[in-house]
N, C-alpha and C positions, 0 to 999 in steps of 0.2 A: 338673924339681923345682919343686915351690911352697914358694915360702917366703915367708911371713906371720910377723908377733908378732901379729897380728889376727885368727888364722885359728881357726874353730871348725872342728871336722871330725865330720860324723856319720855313723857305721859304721849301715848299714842304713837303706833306707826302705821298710820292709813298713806292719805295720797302726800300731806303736807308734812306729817313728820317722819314717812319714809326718806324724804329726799334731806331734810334735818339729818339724820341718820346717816344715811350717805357721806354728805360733808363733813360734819361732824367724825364721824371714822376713818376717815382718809386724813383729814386733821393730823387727827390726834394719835393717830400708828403709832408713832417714835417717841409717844412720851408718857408717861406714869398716869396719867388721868386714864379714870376709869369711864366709861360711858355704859350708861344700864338705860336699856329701854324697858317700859312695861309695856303693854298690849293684853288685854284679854282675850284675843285673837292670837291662831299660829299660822290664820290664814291672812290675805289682801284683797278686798273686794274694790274690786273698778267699777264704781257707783255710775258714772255715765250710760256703762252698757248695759249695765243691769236695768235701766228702762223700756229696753227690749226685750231683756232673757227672762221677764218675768209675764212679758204677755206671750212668748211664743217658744218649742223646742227647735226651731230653724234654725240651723247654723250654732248649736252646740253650745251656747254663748257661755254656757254653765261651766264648760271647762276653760273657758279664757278669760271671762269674768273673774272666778273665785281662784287665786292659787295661792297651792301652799309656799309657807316661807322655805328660804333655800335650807339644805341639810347644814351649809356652813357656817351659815350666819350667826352675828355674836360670839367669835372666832377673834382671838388676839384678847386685847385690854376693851373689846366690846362685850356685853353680857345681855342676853334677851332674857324676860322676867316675864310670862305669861300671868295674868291675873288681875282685876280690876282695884284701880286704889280708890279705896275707901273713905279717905283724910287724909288731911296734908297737915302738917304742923310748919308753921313758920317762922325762924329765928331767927328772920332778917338778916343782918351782913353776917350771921354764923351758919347760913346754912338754914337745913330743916330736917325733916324727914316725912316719907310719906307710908302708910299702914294698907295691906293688902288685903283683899278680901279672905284670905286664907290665914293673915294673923299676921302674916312676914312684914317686918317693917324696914325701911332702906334710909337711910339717912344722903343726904345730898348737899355739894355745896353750890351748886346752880341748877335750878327745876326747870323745866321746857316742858310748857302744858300746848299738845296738839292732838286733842282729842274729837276734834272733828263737830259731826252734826247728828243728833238721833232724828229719824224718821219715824213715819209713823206708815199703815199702810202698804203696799207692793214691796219696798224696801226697806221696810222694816230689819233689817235681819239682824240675830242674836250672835252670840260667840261659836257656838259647835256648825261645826259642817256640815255633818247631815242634817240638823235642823234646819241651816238655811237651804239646802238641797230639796227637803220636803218643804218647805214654806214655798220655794220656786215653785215647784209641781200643783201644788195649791192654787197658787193666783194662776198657773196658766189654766186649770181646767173652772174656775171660777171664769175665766176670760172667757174660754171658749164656751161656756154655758149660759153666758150674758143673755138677754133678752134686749140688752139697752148698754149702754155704756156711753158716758158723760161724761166729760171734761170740762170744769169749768177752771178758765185762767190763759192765755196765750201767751202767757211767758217761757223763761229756759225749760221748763219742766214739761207744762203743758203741749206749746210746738217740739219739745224737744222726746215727744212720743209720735212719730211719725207711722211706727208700728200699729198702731189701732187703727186707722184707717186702713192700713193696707193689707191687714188679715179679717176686718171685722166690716169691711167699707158697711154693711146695710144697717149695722148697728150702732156706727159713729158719729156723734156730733159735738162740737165744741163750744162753750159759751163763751164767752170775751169781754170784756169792755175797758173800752181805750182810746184813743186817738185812729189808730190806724192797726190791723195785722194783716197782715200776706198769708197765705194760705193756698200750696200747690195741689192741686190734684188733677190731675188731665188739664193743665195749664192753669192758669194764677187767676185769684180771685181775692182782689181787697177790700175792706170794709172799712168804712168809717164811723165814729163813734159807737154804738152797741151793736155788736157782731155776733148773730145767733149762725152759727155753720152749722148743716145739718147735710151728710154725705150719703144718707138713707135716700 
């Protein structure tokens, strides 16, 4: 058990509670407060690009996508805590504590929950590295074995696969509906209200 009246505790360090972290430590250098991250990650995955690295092996994405955390980190009066919490206990203005999947339990007088968003599908990925490595390897030969592949949605997610057309063009097409989407391929093509695109 850790137990601190000093103790901050911040649930997650992906993209939003890394930079928490950041601030936070640089803070707090010069003074008695403890800062404990958990993460059931020792890695950082850059979710943006991972919606290319999992349709294609071009461009390596796999090692700039996933990296591991630095050797130094949680260095000084910060502490990284690998492992998934379980429950939180809340004592209101005393503080709390929260229980790990492992049994460890940490007490805290200020909780920071930024534990992000689970997926489902392509980006799905779990805690261990090699798993997400073989999960990557999976969807790209599911990709390149496609017969069809469909996207239905034009928003960030959807246009923000530009990859499938450009490795799969006879196999791509995207459903939409909306007011309006933009759609480049060998120059611009919009559509108004229901927008079937088919690049086959």
């Amino acid at each position: 058990m850790s137990k601190s009246s000093t103790n901050i505790v911040l649930v997650g360090s992906g993209s939003g509670g890394f930079l928490v972290y950041k601030e936070l430590a640089a803070k707090l250098a010069d003074s008695d407060i403890q800062l404990i991250v958990i993460d059931p990650r020792k890695f950082y995955v850059h979710l943006p690009s991972t919606l290319r690295m999992v349709v294609t092996p071009e461009g390596g994405l796999e090692n700039k996508s996933i990296m591991d955390h630095p050797t130094n980190i949680g260095s000084g009066n910060t502490r990284f805590v690998y492992g998934k919490v379980t429950s939180i206990v809340d004592n209101q203005s005393r503080g709390g504590q929260v229980t790990l999947d492992n049994g460890e339990t940490i007490d805290f007088s200020i909780l920071i929950l930024a534990t992000g968003s689970s997926w489902s599908g392509p980006i799905a990925f779990g805690n261990d590295k090699d798993e997400v490595l073989q999960s990557v390897n999976s969807w790209r030969t599911r990709f390149n074995e496609a017969e069809d592949i469909v996207l239905v949605g034009g928003g960030a997610v959807g246009l923000g696969k530009p990859n499938l057309p450009l490795f799969f063009p006879r196999l791509y097409s995207l459903t939409y509906l909306n007011h309006r989407i933009v759609w480049r391929n060998q120059g611009c093509l919009a559509c108004e209200s229901l927008a079937i695109l088919s690049l086959a």
